[in-house]
C-alpha positions as a LaTeX table, in Angstrom:
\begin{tabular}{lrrr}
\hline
Residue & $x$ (\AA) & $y$ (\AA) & $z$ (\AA) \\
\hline
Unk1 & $-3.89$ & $-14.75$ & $-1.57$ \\
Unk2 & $-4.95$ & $-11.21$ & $-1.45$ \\
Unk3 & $-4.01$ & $-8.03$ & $-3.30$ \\
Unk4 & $-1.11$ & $-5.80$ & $-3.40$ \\
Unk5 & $-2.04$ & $-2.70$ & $-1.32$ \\
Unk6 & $-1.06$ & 0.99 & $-2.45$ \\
Unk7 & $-1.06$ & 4.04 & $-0.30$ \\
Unk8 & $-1.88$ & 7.25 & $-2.11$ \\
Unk9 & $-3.22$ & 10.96 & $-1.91$ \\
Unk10 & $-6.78$ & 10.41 & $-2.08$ \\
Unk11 & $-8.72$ & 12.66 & $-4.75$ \\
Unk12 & $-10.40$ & 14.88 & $-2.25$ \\
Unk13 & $-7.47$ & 15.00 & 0.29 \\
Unk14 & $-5.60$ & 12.99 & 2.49 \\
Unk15 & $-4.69$ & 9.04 & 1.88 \\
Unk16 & $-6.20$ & 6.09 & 0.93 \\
Unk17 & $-5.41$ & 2.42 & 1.39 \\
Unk18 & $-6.81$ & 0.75 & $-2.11$ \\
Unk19 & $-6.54$ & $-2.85$ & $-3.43$ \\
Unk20 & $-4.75$ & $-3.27$ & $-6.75$ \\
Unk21 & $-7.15$ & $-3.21$ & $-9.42$ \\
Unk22 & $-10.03$ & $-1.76$ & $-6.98$ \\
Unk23 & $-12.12$ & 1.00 & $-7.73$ \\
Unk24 & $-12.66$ & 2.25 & $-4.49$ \\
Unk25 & $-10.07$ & 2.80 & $-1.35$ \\
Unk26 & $-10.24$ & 0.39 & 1.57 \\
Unk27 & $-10.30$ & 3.54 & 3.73 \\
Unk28 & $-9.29$ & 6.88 & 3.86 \\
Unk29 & $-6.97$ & 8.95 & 6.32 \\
Unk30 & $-5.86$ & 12.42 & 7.22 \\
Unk31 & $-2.28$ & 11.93 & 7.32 \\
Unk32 & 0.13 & 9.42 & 5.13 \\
Unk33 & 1.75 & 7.78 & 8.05 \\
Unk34 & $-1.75$ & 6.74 & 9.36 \\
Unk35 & $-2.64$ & 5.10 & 5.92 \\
Unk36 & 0.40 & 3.63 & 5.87 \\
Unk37 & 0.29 & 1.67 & 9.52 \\
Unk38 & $-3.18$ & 0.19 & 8.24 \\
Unk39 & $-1.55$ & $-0.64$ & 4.53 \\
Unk40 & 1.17 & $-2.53$ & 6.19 \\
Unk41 & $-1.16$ & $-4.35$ & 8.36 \\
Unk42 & $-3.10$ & $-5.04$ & 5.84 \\
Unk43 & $-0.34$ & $-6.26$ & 3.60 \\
Unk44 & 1.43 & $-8.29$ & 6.50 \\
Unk45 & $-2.18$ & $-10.32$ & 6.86 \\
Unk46 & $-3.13$ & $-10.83$ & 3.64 \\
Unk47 & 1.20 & $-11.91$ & 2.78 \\
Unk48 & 1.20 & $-8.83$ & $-0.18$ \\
Unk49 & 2.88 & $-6.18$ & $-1.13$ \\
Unk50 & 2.71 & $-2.73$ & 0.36 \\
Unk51 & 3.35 & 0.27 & $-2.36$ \\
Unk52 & 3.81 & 4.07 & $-1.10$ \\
Unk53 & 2.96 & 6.40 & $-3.65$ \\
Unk54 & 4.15 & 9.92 & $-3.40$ \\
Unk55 & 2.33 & 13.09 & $-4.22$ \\
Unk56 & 2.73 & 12.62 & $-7.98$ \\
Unk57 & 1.81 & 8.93 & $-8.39$ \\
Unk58 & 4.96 & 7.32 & $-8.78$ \\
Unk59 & 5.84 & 4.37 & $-6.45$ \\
Unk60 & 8.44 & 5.97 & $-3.70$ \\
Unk61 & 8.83 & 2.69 & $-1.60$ \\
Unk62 & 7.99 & $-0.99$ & $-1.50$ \\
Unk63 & 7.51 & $-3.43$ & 1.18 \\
Unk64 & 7.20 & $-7.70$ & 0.46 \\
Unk65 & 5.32 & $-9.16$ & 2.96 \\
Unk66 & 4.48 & $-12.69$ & 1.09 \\
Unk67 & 6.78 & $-14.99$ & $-1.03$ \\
Unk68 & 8.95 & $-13.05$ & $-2.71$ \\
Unk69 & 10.46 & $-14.04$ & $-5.77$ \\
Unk70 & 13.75 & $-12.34$ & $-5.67$ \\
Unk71 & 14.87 & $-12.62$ & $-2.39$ \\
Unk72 & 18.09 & $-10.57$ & $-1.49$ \\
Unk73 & 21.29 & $-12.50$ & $-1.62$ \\
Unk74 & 23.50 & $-12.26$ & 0.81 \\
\hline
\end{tabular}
C-alpha cells in the first residue's frame, strides 16, 4: 500500500504533490487545481488518502480512496 498524498503551496511557489513522510514533492505545479488532478490520481492508484492543504498548512479537505475505516453510515 502506498502513502497518503498531500497537496500544498510549494516553498518557492505554486503546488506540490508530496508523499507523507517524504522529503521531497512528487512534482510541482503552477496552479492548485492542477496538483490536485495528479494527487487524486495518484491517491485513487495507489488506494490512499488525498489531503488539500490550504495556504496556511492546515488540512482544508480530505478524500479516502482505499479501505476506510469509518465508513459513513447511512
Amino acid at each position: 500500500m502506498g502513502r497518503n498524498q498531500h497537496v500544498s503551496p510549494h516553498p518557492k511557489g505554486g503546488y506540490q504533490v508530496k508523499a507523507a513522510g517524504a522529503t521531497r514533492a512528487t512534482k510541482r505545479f503552477e496552479t492548485q487545481k492542477e496538483a490536485i488532478a495528479e494527487g487524486r490520481r495518484i491517491a485513487k492508484k495507489q488506494k490512499t488518502e488525498l489531503l488539500i492543504h490550504n495556504k496556511e498548512g492546515q488540512v482544508r479537505e480530505k478524500d479516502s480512496y482505499g479501505h476506510d475505516p469509518f465508513p459513513p453510515k447511512g
